[in-house]
C-alpha positions as CSV (number, residue, x, y, z in Angstrom):
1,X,0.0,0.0,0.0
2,X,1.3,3.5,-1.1
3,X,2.4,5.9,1.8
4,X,-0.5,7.9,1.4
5,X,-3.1,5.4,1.6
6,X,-1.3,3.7,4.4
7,X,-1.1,7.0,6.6
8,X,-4.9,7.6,5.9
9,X,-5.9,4.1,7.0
10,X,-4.4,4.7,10.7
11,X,-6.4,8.4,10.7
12,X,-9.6,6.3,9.7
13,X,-8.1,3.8,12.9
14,X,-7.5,6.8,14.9
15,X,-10.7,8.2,14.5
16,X,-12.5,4.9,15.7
17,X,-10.6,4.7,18.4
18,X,-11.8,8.1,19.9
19,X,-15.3,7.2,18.7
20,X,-15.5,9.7,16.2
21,X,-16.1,7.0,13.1
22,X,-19.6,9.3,12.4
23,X,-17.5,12.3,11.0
24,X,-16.1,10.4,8.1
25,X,-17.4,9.1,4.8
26,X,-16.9,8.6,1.3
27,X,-18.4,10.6,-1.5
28,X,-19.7,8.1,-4.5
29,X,-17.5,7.9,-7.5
30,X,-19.6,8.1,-10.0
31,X,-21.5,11.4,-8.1
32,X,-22.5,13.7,-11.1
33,X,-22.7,17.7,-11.1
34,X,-24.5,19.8,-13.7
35,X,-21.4,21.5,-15.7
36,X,-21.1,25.4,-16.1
37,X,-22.4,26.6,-19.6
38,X,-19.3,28.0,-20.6
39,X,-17.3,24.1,-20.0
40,X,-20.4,22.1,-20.9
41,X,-17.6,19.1,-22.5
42,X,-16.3,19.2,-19.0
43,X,-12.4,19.2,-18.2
44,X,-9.3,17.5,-19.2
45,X,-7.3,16.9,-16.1
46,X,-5.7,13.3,-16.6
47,X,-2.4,15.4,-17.2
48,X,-2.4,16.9,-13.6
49,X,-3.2,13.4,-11.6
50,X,0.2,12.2,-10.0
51,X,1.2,8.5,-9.6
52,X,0.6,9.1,-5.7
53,X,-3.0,10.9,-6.1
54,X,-3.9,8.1,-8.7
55,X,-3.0,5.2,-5.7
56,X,-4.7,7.1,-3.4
57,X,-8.1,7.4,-4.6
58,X,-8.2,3.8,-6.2
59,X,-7.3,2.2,-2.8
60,X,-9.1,4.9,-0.4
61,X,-11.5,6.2,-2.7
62,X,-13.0,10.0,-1.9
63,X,-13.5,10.7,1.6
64,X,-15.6,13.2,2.9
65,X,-14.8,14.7,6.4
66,X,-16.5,16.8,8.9
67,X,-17.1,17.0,12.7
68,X,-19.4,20.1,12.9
69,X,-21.8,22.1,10.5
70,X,-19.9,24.3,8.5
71,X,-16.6,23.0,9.6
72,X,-13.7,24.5,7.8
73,X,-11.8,21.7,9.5
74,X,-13.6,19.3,7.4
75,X,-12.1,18.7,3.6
76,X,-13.9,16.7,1.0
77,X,-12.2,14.9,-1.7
78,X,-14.4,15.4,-5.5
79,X,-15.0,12.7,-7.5
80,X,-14.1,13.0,-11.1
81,X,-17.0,15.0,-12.4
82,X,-17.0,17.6,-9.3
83,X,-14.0,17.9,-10.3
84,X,-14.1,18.4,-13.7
85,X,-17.2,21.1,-12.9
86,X,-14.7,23.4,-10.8
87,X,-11.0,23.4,-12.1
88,X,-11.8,25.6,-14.9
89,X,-12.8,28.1,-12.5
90,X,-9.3,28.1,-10.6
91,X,-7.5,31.1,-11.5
92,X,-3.8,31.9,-11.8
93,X,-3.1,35.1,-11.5
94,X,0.2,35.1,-13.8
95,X,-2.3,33.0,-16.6
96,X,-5.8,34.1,-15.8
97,X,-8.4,31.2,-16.3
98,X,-7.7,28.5,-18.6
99,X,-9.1,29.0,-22.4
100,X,-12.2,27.4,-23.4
101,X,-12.3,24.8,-26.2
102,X,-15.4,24.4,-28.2
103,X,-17.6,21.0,-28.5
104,X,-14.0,19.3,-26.3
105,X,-13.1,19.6,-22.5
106,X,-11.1,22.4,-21.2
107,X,-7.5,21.9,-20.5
108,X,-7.0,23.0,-17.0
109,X,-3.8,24.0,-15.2
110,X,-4.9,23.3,-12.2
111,X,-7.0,20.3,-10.9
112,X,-9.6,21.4,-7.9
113,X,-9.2,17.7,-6.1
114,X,-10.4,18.9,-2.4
115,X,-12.2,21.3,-0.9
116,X,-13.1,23.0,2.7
117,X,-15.3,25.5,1.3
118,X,-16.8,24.6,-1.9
119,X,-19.3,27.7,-2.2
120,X,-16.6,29.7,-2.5
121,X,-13.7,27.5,-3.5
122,X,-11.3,27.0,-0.8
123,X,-9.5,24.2,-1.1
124,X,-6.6,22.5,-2.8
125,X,-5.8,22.3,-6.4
126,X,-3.0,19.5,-8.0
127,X,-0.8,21.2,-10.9
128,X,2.1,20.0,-12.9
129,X,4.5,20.7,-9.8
130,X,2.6,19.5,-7.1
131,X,-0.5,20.5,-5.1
132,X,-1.5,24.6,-4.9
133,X,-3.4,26.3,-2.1
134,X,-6.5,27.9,-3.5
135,X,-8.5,30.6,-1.9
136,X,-11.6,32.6,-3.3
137,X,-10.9,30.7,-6.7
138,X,-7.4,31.9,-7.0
139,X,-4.4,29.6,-6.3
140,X,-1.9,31.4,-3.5
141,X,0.7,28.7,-2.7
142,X,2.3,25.6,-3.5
143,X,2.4,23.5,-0.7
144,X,4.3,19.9,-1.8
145,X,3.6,17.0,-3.8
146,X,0.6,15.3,-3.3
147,X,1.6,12.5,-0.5
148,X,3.8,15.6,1.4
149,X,0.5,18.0,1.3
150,X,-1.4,14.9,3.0
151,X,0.8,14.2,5.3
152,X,0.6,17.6,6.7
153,X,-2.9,17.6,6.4
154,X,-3.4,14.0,8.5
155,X,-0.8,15.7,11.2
156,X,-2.7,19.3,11.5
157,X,-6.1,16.9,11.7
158,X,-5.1,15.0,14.3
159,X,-4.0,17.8,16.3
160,X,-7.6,19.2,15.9
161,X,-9.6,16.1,16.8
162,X,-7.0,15.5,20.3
163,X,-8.9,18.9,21.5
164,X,-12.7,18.2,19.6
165,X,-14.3,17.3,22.6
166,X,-14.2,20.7,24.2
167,X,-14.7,22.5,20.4
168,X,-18.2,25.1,20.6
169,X,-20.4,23.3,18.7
170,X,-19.1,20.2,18.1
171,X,-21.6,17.3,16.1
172,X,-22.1,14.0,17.8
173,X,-23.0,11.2,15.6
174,X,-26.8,12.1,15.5
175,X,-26.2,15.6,14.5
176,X,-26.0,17.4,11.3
177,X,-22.8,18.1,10.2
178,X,-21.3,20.0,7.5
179,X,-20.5,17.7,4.1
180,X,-19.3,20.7,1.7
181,X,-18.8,18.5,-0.9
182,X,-22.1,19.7,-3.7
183,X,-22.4,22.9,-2.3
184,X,-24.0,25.2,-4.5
185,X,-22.9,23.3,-7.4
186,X,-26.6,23.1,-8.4
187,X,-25.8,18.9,-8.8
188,X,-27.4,16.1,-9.8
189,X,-26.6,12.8,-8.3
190,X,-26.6,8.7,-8.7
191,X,-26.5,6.6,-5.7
192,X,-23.1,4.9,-5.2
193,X,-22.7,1.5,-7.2
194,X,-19.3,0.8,-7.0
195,X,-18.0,-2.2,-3.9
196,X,-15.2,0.2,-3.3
197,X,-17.0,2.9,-1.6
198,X,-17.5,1.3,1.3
199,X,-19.7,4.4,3.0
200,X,-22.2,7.1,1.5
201,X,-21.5,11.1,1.5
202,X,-22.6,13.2,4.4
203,X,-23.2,17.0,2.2
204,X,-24.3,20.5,3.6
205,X,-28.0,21.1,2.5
206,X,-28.4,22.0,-1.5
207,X,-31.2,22.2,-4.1
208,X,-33.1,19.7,-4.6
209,X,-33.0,19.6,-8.6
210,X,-32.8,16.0,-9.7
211,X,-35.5,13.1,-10.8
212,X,-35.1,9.8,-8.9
213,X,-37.6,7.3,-10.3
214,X,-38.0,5.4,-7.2
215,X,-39.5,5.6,-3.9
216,X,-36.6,4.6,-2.1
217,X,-34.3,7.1,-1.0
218,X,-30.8,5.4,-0.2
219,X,-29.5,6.9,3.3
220,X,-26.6,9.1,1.7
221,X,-29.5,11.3,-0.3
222,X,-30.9,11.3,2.9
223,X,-27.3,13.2,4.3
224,X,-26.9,15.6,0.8
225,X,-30.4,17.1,0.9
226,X,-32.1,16.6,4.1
227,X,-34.9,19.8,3.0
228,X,-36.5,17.5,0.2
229,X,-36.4,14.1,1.3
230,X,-39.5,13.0,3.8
């Protein structure tokens, strides 16, 4: 198992062990977002997915995690087509946005992979040198390769969740929480079909804008927009 997936699977330990299992889970794969009109092919990204990001998400998958509501603590991993709906909105300040191709995806510099903050982008973007800082749309600083920007991550995490317990506000496992991971994307979504992703995706409140032809609302729809399900 690659470094990254093997430090993430003693956070998931860590977290059971302090009985905080409730504030993690994993976003379907196949989750779908409507794209923006002006990148309605979507985005070419392949280019900016490292060996080490690649590992990650086939053995982990895309984990969604968050102890309070709105918890800027929390970070959510996107799935392909999140992702492909906000890295042509990252902007470089040197390059501006990247250009629009007609009827083909737009090639992006920057690949959005994880957010805290998705309303208003804040999050973390991959790039041909390694992973960016990106704040209000606009990536700040570089901040290591992939497995280095986890690792820092994991370490800053864990130092947050040794002092949770006293935290104003804090969820407990039968508590809303904040997921930020389809916020005011305007998204549709399919339930989660694939073995791999072992749990569903807790989400902050969104519209309610897609068709399900069924009366069965599986539990993670349940999590990603509480307002519209009975």
């Amino acid at each position: 198992m690659a470094e990254a997936a093997s430090r993430w699977r003693e956070f998931e330990a860590a977290l059971e062990a302090k009985g905080l299992g409730w504030a993690l889970e994993y976003a379907p794969a196949d989750l779908r977002e409507a794209r923006s009109a002006h990148n309605p092919y979507g985005a070419r990204l392949d280019h900016l997915l490292p060996a080490d990001y690649r590992a990650f998400v086939k053995e982990v998958g895309y984990p969604v995690l968050g102890f309070k509501y709105y918890d800027w603590h929390g970070t959510s991993f996107l799935p392909p087509e999140p992702m492909a709906v906000l890295s042509p909105m990252v902007y470089d300040p040197s390059s501006g946005l990247p250009r629009e191709a007609e009827g083909e995806p737009t090639t992006c510099r920057y690949a959005f992979f994880a957010g805290y903050d998705l309303s208003e982008v804040h999050g973390f973007a991959l790039a041909e040198d390694g992973v960016w800082l990106v704040e209000d749309f606009v990536v700040v600083e570089h901040v290591g390769s992939f497995t280095e920007w986890l690792l820092g991550e994991l370490s800053e995490l864990e130092r947050h969740i040794a002092e949770l317990r006293e935290y104003p506000g804090a969820a407990g496992p039968d508590e809303p929480r904040s997921r930020p991971l389809t916020d005011d994307l305007g998204g549709s979504h399919t339930p989660a079909t694939s073995p791999s992703i072992p749990k569903p995706a807790h989400t902050r409140p969104v519209t309610c804008n897609f068709t399900m032809h069924t009366t069965h609302w599986p539990p993670w729809v349940r999590w990603c927009v509480p307002s519209c399900v009975p």
